[in-house]
Backbone as a chain_set.jsonl record, in Angstrom:
{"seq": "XXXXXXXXXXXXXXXXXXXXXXXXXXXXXXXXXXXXXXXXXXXXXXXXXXXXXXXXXXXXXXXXXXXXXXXXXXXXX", "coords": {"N": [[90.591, 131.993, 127.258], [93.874, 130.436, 127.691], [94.671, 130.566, 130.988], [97.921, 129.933, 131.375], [99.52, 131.864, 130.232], [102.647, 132.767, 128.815], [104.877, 135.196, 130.778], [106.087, 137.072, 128.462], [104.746, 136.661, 126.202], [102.793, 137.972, 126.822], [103.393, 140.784, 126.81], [104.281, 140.869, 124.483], [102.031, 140.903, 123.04], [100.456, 143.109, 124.522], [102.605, 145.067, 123.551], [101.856, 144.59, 120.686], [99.176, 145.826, 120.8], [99.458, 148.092, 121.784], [101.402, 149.171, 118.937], [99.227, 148.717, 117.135], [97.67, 151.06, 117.972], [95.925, 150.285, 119.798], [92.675, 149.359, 121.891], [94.157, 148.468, 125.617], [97.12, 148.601, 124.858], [100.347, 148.873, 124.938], [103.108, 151.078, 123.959], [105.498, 149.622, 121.808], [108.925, 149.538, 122.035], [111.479, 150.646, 119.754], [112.803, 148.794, 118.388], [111.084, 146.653, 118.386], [108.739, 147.232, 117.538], [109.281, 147.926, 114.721], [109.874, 145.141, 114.117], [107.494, 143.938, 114.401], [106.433, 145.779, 112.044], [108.002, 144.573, 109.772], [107.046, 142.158, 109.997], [104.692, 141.901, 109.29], [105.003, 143.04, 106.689], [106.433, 140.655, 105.522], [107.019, 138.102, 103.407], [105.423, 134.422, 102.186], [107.262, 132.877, 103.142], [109.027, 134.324, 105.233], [107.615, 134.956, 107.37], [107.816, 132.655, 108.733], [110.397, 132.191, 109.465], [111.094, 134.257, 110.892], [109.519, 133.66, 113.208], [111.104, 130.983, 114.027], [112.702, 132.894, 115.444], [111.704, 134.367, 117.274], [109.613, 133.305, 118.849], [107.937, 134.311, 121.128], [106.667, 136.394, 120.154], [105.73, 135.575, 117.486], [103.277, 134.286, 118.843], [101.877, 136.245, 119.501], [101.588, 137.9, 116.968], [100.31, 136.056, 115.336], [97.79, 135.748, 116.293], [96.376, 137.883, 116.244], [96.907, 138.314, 113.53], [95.6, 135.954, 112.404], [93.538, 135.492, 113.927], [91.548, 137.356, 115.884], [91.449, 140.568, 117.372], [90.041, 140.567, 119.425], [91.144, 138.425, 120.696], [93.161, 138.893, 120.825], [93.427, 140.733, 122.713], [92.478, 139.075, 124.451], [95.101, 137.288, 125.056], [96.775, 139.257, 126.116], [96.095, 140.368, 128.567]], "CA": [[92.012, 132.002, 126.937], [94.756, 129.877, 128.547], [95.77, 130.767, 131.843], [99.268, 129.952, 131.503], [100.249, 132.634, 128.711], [103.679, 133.486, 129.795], [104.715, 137.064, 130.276], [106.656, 137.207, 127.194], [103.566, 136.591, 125.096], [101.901, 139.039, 127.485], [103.957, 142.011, 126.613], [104.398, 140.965, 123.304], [100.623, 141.364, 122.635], [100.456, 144.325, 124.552], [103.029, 146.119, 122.676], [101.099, 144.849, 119.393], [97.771, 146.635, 120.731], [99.882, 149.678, 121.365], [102.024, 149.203, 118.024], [98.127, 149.209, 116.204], [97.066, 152.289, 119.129], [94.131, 149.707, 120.33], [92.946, 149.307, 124.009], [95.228, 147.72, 126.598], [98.3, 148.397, 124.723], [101.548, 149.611, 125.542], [104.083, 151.294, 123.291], [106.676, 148.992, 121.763], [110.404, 150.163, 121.864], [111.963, 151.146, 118.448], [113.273, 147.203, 117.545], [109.633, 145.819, 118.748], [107.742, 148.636, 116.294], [109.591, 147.401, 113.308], [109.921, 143.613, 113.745], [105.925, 143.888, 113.985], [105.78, 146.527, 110.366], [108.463, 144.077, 108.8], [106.292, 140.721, 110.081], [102.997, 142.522, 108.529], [105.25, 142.873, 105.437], [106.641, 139.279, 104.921], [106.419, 137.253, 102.264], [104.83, 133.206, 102.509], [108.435, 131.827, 103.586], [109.848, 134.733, 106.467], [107.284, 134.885, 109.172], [108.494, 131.01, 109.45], [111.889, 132.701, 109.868], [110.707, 134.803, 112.646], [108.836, 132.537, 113.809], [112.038, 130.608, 114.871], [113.527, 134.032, 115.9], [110.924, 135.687, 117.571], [108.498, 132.245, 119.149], [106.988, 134.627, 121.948], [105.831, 138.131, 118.863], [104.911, 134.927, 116.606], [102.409, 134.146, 119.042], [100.924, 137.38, 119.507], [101.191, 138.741, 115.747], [99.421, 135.331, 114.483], [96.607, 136.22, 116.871], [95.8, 139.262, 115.54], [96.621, 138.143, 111.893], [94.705, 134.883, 111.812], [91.988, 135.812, 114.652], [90.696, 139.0, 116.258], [91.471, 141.908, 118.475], [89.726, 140.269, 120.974], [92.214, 137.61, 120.758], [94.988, 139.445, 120.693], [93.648, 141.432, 123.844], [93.189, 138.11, 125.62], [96.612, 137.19, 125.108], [97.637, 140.597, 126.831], [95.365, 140.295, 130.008]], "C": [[92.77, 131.26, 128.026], [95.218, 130.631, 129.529], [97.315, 130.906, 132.554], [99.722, 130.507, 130.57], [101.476, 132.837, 129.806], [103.645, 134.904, 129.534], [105.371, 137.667, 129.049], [106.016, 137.542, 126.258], [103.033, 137.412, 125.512], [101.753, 140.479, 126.884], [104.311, 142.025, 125.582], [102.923, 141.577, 123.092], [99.942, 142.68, 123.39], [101.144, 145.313, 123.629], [102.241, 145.94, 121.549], [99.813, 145.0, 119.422], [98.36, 147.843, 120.329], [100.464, 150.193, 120.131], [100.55, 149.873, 116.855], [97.162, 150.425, 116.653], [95.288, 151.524, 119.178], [93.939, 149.388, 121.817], [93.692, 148.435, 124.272], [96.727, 147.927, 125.769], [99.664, 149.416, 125.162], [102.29, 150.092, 124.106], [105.181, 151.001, 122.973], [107.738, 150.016, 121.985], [110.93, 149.862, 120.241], [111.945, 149.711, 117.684], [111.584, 146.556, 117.818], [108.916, 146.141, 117.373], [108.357, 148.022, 115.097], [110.041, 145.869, 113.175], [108.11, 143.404, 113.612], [105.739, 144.615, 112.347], [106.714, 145.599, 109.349], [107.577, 142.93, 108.618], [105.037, 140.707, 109.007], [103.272, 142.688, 107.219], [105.801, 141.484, 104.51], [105.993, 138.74, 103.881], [105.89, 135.927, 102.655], [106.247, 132.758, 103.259], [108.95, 132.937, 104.874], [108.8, 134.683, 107.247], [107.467, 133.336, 109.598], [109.623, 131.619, 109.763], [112.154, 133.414, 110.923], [110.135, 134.449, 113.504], [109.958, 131.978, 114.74], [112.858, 131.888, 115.584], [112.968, 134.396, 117.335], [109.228, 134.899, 118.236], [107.361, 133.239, 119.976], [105.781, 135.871, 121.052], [105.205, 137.381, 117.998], [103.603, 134.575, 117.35], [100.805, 135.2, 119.232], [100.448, 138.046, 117.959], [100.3, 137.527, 114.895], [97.76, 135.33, 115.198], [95.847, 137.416, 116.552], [95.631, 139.123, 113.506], [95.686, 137.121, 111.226], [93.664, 134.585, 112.922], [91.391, 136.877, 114.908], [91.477, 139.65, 117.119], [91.415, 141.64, 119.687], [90.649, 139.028, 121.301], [93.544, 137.723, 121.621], [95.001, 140.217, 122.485], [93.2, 140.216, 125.019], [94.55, 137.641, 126.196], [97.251, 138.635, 126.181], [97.165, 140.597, 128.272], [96.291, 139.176, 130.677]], "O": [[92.404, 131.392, 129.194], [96.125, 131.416, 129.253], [97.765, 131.494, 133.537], [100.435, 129.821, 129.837], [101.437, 132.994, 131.026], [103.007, 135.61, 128.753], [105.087, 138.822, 128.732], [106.327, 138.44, 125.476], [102.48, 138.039, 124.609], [100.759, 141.138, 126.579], [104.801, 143.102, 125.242], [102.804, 142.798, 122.989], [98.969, 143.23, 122.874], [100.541, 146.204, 123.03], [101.754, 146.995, 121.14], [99.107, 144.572, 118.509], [98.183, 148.513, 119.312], [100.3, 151.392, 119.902], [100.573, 150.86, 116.119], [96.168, 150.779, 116.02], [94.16, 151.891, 118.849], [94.795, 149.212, 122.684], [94.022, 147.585, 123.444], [97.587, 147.189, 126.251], [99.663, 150.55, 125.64], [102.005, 149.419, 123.116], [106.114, 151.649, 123.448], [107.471, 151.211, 122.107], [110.673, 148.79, 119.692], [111.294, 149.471, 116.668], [111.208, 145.83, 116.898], [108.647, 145.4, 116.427], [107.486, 147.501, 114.4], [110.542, 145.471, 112.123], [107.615, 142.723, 112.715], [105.002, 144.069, 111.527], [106.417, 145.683, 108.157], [107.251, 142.569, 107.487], [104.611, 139.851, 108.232], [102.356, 142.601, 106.402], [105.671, 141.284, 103.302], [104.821, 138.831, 103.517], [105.745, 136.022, 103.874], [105.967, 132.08, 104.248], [109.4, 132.231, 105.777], [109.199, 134.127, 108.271], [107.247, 132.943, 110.744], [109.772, 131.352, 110.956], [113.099, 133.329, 111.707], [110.221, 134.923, 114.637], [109.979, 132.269, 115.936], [113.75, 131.554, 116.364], [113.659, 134.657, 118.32], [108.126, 135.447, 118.211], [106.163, 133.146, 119.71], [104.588, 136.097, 121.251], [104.206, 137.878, 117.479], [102.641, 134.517, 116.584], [99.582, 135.075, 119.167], [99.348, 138.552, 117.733], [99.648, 137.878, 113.911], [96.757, 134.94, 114.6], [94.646, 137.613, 116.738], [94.835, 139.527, 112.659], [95.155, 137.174, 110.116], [92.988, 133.557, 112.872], [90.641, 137.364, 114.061], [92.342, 138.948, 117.643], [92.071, 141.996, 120.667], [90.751, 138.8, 122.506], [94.331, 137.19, 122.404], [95.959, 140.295, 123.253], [93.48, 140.331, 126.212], [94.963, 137.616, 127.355], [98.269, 138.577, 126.871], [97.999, 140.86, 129.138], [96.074, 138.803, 131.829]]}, "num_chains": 1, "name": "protein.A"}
């Protein structure tokens, strides 16, 4: 995994271990917890919409949605 994740992406992908209660994660805060259960509910056209919203949670929630776990818990390290 890239060395230069910023911490943004860091603590994004921590909270979305803790959001799915998987190792290394932390426990989002209330607005975190439900921009991750709305993202997981999107249709084909809004996670582009959060995407522009939300660049550092798009990187962490497409790591988990279109790779692995172990992905997702590189991103967090």
């Amino acid at each position: 995994m890239d060395k230069n994740v910023s911490p943004e992406i860091k603590a994004a992908a921590r909270d979305l271990l803790g959001h799915y209660n998987r190792p290394g994660g932390t426990q989002p805060g209330g607005f975190r917890a439900g921009l991750f259960d709305i993202w997981m509910k999107a249709d084909h056209l809004n996670p582009a919409r959060l995407t522009i919203a939300f660049p550092e949670v798009a990187v962490a929630v497409n790591a988990l949605r279109f790779g692995s776990d172990e992905e997702l818990q590189d991103l967090a390290r």
